[in-house]
N, C-alpha and C positions, 0 to 999 in steps of 0.2 A: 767492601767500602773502604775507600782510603781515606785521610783526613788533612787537612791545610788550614793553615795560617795565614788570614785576609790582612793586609794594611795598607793605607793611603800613602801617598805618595807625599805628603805634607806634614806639618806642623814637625813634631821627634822625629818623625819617618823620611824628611827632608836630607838626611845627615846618612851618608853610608853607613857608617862606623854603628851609628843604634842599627840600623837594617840588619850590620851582620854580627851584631850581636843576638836579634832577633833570630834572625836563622840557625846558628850556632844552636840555641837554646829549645828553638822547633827538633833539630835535627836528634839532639840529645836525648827530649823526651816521647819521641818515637813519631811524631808528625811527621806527614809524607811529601807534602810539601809549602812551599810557601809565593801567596803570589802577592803584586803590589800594585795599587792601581796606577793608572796612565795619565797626567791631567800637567796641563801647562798653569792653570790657574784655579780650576775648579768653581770658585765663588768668588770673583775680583774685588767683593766690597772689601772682603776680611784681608787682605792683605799678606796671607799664611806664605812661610817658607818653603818652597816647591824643592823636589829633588828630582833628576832626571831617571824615571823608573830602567833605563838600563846601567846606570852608574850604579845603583843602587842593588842591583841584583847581580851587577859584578862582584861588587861587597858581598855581598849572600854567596856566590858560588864562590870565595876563596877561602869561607869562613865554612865549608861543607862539603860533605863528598856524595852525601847518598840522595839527599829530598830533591822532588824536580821543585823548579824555580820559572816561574812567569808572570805574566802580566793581566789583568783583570779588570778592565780592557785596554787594548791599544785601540785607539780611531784612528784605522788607518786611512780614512778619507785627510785629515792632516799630516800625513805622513808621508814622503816618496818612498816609492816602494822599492827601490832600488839598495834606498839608506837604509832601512827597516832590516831586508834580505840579510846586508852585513852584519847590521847592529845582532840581528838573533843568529847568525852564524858563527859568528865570533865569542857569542856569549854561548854557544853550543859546544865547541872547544872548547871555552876557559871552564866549563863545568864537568867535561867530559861527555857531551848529550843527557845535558835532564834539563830540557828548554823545552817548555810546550808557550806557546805564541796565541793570550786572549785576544779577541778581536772585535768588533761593533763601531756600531757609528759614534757613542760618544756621545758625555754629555756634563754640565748643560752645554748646548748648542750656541747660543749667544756668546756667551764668557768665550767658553775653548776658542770656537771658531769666530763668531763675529768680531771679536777684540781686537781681532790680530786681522780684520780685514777677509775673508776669507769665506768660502759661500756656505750657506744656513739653510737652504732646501733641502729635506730631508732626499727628496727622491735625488735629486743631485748626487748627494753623499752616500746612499745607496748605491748608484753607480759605480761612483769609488770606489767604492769598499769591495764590489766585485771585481770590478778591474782588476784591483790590488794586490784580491788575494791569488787570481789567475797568475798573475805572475812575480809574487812571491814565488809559490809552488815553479815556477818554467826556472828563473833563479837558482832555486836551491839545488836544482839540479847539477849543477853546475856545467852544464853544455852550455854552449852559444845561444844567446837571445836575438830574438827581430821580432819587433813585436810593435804594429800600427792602430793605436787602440781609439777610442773616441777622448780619452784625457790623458794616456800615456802612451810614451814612444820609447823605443831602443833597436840601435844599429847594432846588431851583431855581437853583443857583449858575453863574458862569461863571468859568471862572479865567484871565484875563488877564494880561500878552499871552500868548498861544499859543507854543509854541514854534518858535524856528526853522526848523528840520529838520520836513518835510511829510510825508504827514500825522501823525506826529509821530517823537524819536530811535528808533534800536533798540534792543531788549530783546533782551537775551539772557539766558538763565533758564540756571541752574546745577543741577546733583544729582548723582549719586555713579550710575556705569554699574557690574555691570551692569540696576540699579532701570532696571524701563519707564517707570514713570507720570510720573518728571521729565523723561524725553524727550521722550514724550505732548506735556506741559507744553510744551517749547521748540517743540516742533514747529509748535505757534501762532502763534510770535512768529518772532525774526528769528534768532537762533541759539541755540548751547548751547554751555556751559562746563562740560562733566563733568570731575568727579573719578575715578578710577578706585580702585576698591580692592585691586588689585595694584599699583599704582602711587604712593607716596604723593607731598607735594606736593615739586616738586622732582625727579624723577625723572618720564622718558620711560613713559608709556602702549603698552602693546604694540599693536602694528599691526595684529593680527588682531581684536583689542576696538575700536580706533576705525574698522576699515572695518567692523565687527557696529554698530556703533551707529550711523553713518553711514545703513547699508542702513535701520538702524530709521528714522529720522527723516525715507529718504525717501519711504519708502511712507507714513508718516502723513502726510506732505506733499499725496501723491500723493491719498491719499484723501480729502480734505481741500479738492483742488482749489486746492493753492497751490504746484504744484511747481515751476511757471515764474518765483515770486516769488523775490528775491536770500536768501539764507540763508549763514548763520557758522558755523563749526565750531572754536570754540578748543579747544587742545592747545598744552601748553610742559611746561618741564621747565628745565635746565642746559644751555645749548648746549657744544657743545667749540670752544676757539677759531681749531682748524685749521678752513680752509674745507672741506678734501674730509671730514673726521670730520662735520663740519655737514651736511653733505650726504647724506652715507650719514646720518647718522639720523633729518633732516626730511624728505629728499626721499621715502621710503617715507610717512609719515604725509600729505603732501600727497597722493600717487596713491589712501592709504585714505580720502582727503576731508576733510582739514583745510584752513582756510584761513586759519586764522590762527597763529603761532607766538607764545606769550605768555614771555617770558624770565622767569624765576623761581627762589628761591633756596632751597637746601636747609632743611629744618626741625633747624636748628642752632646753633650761639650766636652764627654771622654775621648771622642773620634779626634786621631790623630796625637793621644799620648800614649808614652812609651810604657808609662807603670800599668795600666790595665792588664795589657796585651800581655807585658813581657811575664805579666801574675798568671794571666790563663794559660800563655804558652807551656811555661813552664809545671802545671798542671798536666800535660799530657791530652792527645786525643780523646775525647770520646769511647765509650768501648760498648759495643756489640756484646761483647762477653754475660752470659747469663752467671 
């Protein structure tokens, strides 16, 4: 079980300089990594200071050498996937490859997308998001692109340098269990970051739902002919700060097949300050340790 450090993209988390202090302080106390979420606006009534999650995690990867560093999700249905290709290739370099790339459609849906004009059909943005990530991945390769798709086009491009991380970072695709088709979706790539709708963010996923989605993701593996390939399973919530409480309630979600523990804050009026965060960071992962 590895462990991470969740933060929003807003309010303290706006500002590099807290991000790579945060990361600094993850890195220190033995977190593995840290990611930050993707959102142009989030909730437009509040009017919160937005930071651009790959500025922000450039700050992170100058302020660190060892934690990987990503996104939690990007929508790349709002994103050209062309720009996105650079932005994480670039930030795969300046880290040295610890770029893993979350991905999903994003949300809320209105605000992100409708604000800005922009389409709000889920299965549309589904689309997208395949498209996108097909050629991300043709991209990172760094060969020559041609690619005549139903919402995206490219003449013969290469996008240069290549990334790092061979043949290129991990994807991990994001959706709400217990919906199939976004596990479908992960099953492709390298892991999944479900949401659970008995669970909302901030609070522990029941264990009977992550070993059911578990089992889903490994027969599409299996059939699929990629079961023996490395795959991710993030789940987080609030850890408790007693080690045997941590344990009693990771250690079952590890045996249902998570692998990753993503530390994360309640959707409350703490969400999006520095002092919570940077009190637990600095506390150290969770430990398995008996």
């Amino acid at each position: 079980m590895r462990c991470s450090v969740n933060i929003p993209n807003f309010g303290d988390f706006a500002d590099p300089r807290t991000v790579a202090r945060v990361a600094a302080a993850a890195e220190e106390a033995g977190w593995d990594g840290l990611f930050v979420w993707d959102h142009v606006v989030h909730d437009k009534r509040l009017r919160r200071p937005v930071g651009d999650p790959w500025l922000l995690l450039a700050a992170a990867a100058l302020a660190t050498t060892r934690i990987r560093l990503g996104t939690l999700v990007t929508p790349l249905a709002r994103r050209r996937p062309h720009q996105l290709a650079r932005q994480v290739a670039t930030l795969d370099h300046l880290s040295g490859g610890r770029v893993t790339l979350g991905a999903g459609l994003g949300a809320p849906v209105e605000d992100e997308y409708g604000s800005f004009g922009e389409p709000t059909d889920p299965a549309l943005l589904a689309e997208l998001l395949d498209e996108g990530l097909h050629l991300l991945d043709r991209y990172w390769s760094g060969e020559p692109v041609t690619h005549h798709g139903r919402h995206y086009r490219a003449e013969d491009v290469a996008l240069l340098p290549a990334p790092v991380q061979r043949p290129r970072p991990p994807v991990w695709i994001a959706g709400f269990w217990p919906h199939r088709r976004p596990m479908r979706r992960a099953a492709r790539w390298d892991g999944a970051v479900p949401l659970f709708r008995s669970a909302v963010h901030g609070h522990t996923p029941p264990v009977d739902e992550v070993r059911e989605l578990a089992d889903c993701v490994r027969r599409e593996r299996a059939g699929a002919g990629r079961s023996g390939a490395p795959f991710d399973l993030v789940v987080g919530a609030v850890s408790p700060a007693a080690p045997a409480k941590a344990r009693d309630l990771i250690g079952p979600l590890v045996d249902a097949g998570a692998t990753w523990w993503d530390e994360r804050q309640l959707m409350d009026g703490e969400l999006g300050r520095l002092e919570p965060v940077l009190r637990r960071t600095e506390q150290g992962p969770p430990s398995l340790d008996a």
